[in-house]
C-alpha positions in Angstrom: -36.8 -33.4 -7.8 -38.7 -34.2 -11.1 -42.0 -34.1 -9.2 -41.3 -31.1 -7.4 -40.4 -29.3 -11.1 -43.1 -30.2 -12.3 -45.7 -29.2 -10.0 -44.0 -25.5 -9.7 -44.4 -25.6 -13.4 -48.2 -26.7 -13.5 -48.7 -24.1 -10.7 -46.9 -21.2 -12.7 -49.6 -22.7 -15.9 -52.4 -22.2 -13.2 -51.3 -18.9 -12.4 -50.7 -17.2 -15.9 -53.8 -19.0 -16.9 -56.2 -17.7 -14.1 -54.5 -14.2 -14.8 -55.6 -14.4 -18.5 -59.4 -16.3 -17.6 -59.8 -12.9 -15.2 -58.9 -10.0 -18.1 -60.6 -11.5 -20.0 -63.8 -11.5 -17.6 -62.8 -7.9 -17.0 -62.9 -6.9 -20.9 -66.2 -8.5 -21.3 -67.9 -7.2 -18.3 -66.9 -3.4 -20.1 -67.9 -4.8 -23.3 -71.1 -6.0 -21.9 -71.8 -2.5 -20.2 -70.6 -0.6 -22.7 -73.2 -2.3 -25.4 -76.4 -2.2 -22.6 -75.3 1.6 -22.2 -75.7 3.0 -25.9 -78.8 1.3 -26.1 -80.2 3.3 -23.3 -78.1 6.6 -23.7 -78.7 6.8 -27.7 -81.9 8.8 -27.3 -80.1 11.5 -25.2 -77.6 11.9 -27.3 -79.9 12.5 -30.6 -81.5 15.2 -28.4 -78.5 16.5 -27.1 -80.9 16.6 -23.5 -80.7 14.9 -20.6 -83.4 14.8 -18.5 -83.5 13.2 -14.4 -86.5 14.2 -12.2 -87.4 17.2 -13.8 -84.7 18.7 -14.6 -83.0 19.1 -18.0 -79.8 19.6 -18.8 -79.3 20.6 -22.9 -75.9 21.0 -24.3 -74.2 21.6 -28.1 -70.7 20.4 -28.4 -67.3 20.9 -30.7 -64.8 18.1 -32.0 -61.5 19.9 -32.0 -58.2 17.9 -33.1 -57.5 14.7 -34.1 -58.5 11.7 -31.9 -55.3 10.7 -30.0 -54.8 7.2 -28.3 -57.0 6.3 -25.6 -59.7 8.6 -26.6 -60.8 12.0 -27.4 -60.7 14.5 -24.6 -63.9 16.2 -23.3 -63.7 19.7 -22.1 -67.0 20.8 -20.0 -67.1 24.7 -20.5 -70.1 26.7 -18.1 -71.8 29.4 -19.1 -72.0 33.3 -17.1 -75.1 35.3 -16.4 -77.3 33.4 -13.6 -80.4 35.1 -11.6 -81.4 36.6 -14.2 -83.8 36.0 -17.1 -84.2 33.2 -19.5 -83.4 34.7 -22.3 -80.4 36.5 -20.9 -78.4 32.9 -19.9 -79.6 32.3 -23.2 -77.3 34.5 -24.5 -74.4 33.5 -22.0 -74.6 30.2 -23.4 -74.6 31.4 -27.4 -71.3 33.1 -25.7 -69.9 30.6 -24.1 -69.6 28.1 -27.0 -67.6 30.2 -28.9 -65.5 31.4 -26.1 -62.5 28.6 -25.7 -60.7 26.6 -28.7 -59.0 23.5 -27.0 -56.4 21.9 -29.0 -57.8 18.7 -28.9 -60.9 17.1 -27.5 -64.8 18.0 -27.5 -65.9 21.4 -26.4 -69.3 21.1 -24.6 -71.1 23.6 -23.3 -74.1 22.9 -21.1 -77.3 25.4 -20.8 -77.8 25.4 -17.1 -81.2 23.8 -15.7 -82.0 26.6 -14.1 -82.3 30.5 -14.4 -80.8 31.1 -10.6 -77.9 32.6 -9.2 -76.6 29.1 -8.0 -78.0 27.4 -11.1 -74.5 25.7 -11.4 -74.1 23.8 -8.5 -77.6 22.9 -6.9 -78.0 18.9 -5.9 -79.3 18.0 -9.3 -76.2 18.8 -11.7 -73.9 15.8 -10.0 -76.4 13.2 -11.5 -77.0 15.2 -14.6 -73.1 15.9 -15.2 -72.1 12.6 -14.2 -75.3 11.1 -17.1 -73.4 13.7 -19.6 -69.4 12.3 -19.2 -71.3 8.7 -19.0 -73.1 10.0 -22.4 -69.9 11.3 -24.3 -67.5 8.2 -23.0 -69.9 5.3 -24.7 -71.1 7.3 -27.6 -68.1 9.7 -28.3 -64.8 8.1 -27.7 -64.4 10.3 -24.7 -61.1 9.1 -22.2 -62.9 8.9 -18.8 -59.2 10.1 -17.4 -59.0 13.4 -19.8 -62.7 14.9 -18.8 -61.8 18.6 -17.6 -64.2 21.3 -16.4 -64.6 25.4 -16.8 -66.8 28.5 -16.5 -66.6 32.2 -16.4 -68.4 34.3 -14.3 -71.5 32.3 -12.9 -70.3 29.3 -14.6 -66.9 29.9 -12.4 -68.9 30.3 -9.2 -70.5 26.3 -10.3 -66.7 25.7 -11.1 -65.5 26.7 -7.2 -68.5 24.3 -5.8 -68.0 21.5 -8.5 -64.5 21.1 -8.8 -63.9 20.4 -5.2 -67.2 18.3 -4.6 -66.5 15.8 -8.0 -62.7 16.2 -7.6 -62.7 12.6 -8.6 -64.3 13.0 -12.5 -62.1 15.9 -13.6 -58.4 15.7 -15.0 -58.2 19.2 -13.7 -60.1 22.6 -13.7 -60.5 26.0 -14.4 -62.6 29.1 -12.5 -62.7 32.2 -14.5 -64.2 34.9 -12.9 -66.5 33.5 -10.3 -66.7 34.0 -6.6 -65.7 31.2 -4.6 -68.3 31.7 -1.4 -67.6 29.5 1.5 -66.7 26.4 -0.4 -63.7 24.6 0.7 -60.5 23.3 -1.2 -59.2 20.3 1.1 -60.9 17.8 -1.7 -58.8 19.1 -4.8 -55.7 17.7 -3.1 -55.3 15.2 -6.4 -57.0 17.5 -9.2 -54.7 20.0 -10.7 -56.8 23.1 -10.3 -56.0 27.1 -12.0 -58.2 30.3 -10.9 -58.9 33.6 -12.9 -59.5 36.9 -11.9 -59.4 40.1 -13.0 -57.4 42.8 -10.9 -60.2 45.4 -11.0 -63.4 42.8 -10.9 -64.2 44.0 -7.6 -67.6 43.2 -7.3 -69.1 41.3 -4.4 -65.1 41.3 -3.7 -64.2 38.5 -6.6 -61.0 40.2 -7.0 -59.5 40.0 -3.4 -61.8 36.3 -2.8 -60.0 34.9 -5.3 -56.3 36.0 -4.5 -57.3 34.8 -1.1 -57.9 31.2 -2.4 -55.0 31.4 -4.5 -52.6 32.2 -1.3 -55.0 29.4 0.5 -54.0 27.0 -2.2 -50.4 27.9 -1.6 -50.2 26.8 1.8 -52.3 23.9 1.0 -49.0 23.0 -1.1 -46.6 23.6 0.8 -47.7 22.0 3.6 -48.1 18.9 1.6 -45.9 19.1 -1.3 -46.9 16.3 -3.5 -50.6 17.3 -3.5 -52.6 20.8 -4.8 -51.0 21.1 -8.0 -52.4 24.7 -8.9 -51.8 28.0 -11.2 -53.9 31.3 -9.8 -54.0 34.6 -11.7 -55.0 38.4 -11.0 -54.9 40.0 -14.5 -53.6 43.2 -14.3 -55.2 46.3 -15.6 -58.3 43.8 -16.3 -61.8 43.6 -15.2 -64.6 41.1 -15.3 -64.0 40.2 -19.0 -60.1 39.5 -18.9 -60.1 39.5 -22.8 -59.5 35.9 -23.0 -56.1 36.3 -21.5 -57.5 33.6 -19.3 -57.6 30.8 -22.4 -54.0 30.0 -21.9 -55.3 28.1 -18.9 -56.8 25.5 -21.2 -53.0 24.1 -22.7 -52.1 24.3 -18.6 -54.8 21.9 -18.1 -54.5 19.7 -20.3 -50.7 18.2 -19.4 -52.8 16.8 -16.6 -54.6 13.6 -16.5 -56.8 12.0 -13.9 -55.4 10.0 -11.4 -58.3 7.7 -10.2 -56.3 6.2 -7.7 -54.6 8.8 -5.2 -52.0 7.0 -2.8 -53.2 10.1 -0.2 -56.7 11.3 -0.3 -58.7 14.2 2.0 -62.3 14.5 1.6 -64.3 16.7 3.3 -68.6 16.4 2.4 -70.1 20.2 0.8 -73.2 21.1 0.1 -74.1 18.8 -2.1 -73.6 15.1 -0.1 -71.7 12.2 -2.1 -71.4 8.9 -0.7 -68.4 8.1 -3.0 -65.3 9.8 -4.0 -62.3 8.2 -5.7 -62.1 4.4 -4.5 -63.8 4.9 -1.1 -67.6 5.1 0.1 -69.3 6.1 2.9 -73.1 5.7 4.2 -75.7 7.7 2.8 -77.5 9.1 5.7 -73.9 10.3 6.8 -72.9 12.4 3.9 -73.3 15.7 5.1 -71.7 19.0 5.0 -68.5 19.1 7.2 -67.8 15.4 7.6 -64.0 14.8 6.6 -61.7 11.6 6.1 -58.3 11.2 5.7 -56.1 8.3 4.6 -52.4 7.3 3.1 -51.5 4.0 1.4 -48.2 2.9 2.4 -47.2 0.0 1.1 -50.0 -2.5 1.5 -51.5 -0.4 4.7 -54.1 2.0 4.2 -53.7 4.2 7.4 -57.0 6.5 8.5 -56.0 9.7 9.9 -58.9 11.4 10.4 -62.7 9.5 10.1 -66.3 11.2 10.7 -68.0 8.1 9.7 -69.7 4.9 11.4 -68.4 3.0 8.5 -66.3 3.2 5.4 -66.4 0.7 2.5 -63.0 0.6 0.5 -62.6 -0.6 -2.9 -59.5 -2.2 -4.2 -57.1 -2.6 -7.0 -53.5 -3.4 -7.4 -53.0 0.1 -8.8 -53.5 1.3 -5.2 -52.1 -2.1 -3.4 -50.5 -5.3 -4.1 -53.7 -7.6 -3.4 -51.4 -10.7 -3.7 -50.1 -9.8 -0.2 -52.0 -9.6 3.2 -54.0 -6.2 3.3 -54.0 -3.7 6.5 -56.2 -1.4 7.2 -55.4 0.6 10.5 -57.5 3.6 12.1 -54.3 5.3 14.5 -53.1 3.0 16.5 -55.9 0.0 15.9 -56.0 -2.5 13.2 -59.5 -2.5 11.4 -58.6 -5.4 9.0 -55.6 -7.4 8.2 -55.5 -10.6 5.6 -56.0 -11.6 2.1 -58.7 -10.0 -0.7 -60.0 -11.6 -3.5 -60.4 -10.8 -6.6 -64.0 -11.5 -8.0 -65.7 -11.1 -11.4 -68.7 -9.9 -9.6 -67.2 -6.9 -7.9 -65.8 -5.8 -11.2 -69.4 -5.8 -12.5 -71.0 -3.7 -9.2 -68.8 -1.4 -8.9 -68.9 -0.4 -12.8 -72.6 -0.4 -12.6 -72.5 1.7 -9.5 -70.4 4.4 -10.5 -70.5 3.6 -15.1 -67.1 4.9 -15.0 -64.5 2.0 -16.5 -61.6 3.5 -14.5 -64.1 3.1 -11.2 -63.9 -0.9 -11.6 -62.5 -2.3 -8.7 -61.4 -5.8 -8.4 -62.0 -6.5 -4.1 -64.2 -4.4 -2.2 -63.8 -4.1 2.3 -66.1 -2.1 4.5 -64.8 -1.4 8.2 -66.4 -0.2 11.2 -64.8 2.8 13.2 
């Protein structure tokens, strides 16, 4: 009985101590990224310019607040104006940094790339905004899990494309003013999301496009309750400038944080194709506009509704499972996948260099064919 004791008791050692030897290989692997990432990101950041392919992105920024635990807050505010002349969005941008006063965090307000009606939301800005929240996290103290994203006007119609398509960067997000176009709003099922209009902005229709999207985001909700947090407004009496009645949608956004880990997540490809979104990835040569997935956690099965894929790879942490138990993975009726994961040091490192987001670390990784 001694023996027996004692070997539960060296087991239990083993355990904790493996635990331990592992977040500790976890803090130094950020560590490690986090040093090898200001060396390379310092020069942007003394510019204030980032620069991929030929195309630049330049930005100014304001530290509201004092710096709360877990890091400042970055709020990503677009500017108006669009196909129209340089020195017009110029202007629009001089505007737009003085436009919104968050209580807290880092105001930012990107000049767009380019001088073109869509010049918020062509291919380029993912990589560009994703270099920028990289930028302010290792430089600036920025909480990867409080980054939230706005515009008027122009910069709202790069809001109604961005917001859905990046759904997993932003804590939430706010459209002032912008027309929505044909974009849809499946993917913002885990981003709280608020849209602004004014009630007598009626041209190219913004008024009654947006009310339409607000209603659509209403039965988005109530047909599945726990998911499309949203706020929608038609400002009475009020045209395309809604005389900042629209800033009290900045203290609605932040009482949100991001959840990188949705229990339930939809995801339907834009645009713009992106083979990952929140802890899921998908072949490159398949991300195009229209292709959808659909999957629930429950308990330790991940269930796949709805798949357009030849392949999905699915990456794992036991803030979305219990990775000590067997792991299911089930596409309707048939099982894809069912046994252990383990844990390794070297998927922790990938997946932090793939997507240079700390809260994108993920400890297992699993691709299934459907």
């Amino acid at each position: 009985m001694k023996r027996i004791c004692t070997s539960v008791l060296l087991l239990a050692v083993c355990l904790v101590s493996g635990a331990q030897d592992y977040m500790k290989s976890r803090e130094e692997i950020i560590k490690e990224w986090r040093s090898a990432k200001a060396a390379e990101l310092r020069e942007i950041d003394e510019n204030s310019e980032i620069s991929i392919n030929g195309d630049t992105l330049k930005y100014t920024f304001t530290v509201f607040g004092a710096r709360p635990e877990g890091g400042r807050s970055l709020w990503i505010s677009l500017h108006g104006g669009g196909g129209t002349t340089a020195q017009m969005n110029d202007s629009q941008w001089e505007n737009q940094k003085k436009l919104y006063r968050p209580s807290e965090g880092i105001y930012l307000c990107p000049r767009a790339p380019w001088n073109t009606w869509d010049m918020w939301f062509q291919a380029p800005i993912d990589d560009l905004f994703e270099k920028l929240i990289e930028t302010m996290v290792v430089l600036h103290d920025v909480n990867p899990d409080r980054v939230y994203i706005m515009g008027y006007s122009a910069g709202g119609d790069g809001v109604w494309r961005l917001a859905p398509r990046m759904a997993d960067h932003w804590a939430s997000a706010a459209m002032m003013a912008g027309h929505p176009g044909d974009v849809s709003l499946l993917n913002v099922r885990n981003m709280p999301f608020t849209i602004w209009v004014g009630e007598n902005d009626g041209a190219y229709n913004r008024n009654h496009e947006v009310a339409a999207r607000g209603k659509e985001l209403d039965k988005l909700q109530t047909d599945d309750p726990e998911g499309y947090v949203h706020d929608w407004h038609v400002v009475e009496g009020k045209g395309h400038w809604m005389e900042l009645r629209d800033s009290v949608a900045l203290p609605w956004m932040a009482q949100y944080i991001r959840n990188p880990y949705p229990t339930k997540i939809v995801w339907r490809q834009e645009e713009v194709g992106r083979t990952m979104f929140y802890w899921l990835k998908v072949p490159e040569n398949e991300a195009v506009k229209g292709k959808k997935l659909c999957l629930e956690v429950k308990g330790n099965t991940i269930n796949i509704s709805e798949c357009n894929y030849t392949s999905l790879t699915i990456y794992l942490n036991d803030k979305i499972l219990n990775l000590n138990k067997e792991v299911t993975v089930k596409y309707g009726e048939k099982t894809l996948f069912k046994g252990r994961l383990r844990r390794k040091a070297e998927t922790l490192r990938k997946t932090l260099q793939e997507r240079n987001d700390p809260s994108y670390m993920f400890d297992t990784e699993l691709t299934v064919n459907l």
